[in-house]
C-alpha angles and dihedrals in degrees: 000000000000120000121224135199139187135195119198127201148190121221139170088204111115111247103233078052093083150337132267091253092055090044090052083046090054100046088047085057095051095055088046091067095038083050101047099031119018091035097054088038088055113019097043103017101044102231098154084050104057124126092202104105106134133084115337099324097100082057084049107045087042086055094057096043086055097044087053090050094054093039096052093043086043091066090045106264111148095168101072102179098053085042096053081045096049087049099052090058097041103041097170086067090058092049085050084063089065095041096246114129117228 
C-alpha cells in the first residue's frame, strides 16, 4: 500500500496569481533561507542568545556573524559548525581566511 501525504498550506497570494507548483517553489525557497541562513546564526552561532542589546553593538556583532558567514562560505565551507571548531584549534587557518599570515 501506497503512503500519502498531504501538506496544506495559507496564502494571501490571489489564486489566479500562481500554481500549486510556484507556490511549493516559493515556500522551498523560503526554507532554504531559513535552512542556510536563520538556522546557523542562531543554532551554531548563538544569535538568540546573545547578551549584546544596547547602542550599536547588536548591528556590530550581526555584522561579524555575517562576515564570518560569508568568509567561511566564500572559501567553500558548507559545515559551519566543524569549520568554526577546526578554527578555533588551528588559528592560523582563520587568519588565512583574512589574508594575514600567523
Amino acid at each position: 500500500m501506497a503512503k500519502q501525504e498531504v501538506h496544506l498550506g495559507i496564502s494571501s497570494l490571489p489564486t489566479n496569481l500562481f500554481e500549486a507548483s510556484r507556490l511549493l517553489d516559493i515556500q522551498r525557497g523560503h526554507w532554504h533561507i531559513e535552512n542556510r541562513l536563520h538556522w546557523v546564526k542562531d543554532g551554531v552561532l548563538g544569535e538568540d542568545k546573545s547578551t549584546v542589546h544596547l547602542g550599536g553593538g547588536p548591528q556590530v556583532v550581526g555584522a561579524l556573524r555575517n562576515t564570518v558567514l560569508n568568509l567561511l562560505r566564500g572559501a567553500g565551507h558548507n559545515h559551519i559548525a566543524a569549520r568554526l571548531r577546526h578554527n578555533a584549534r588551528n588559528p592560523a587557518t582563520a587568519l588565512a581566511l583574512l589574508g594575514l599570515p600567523l
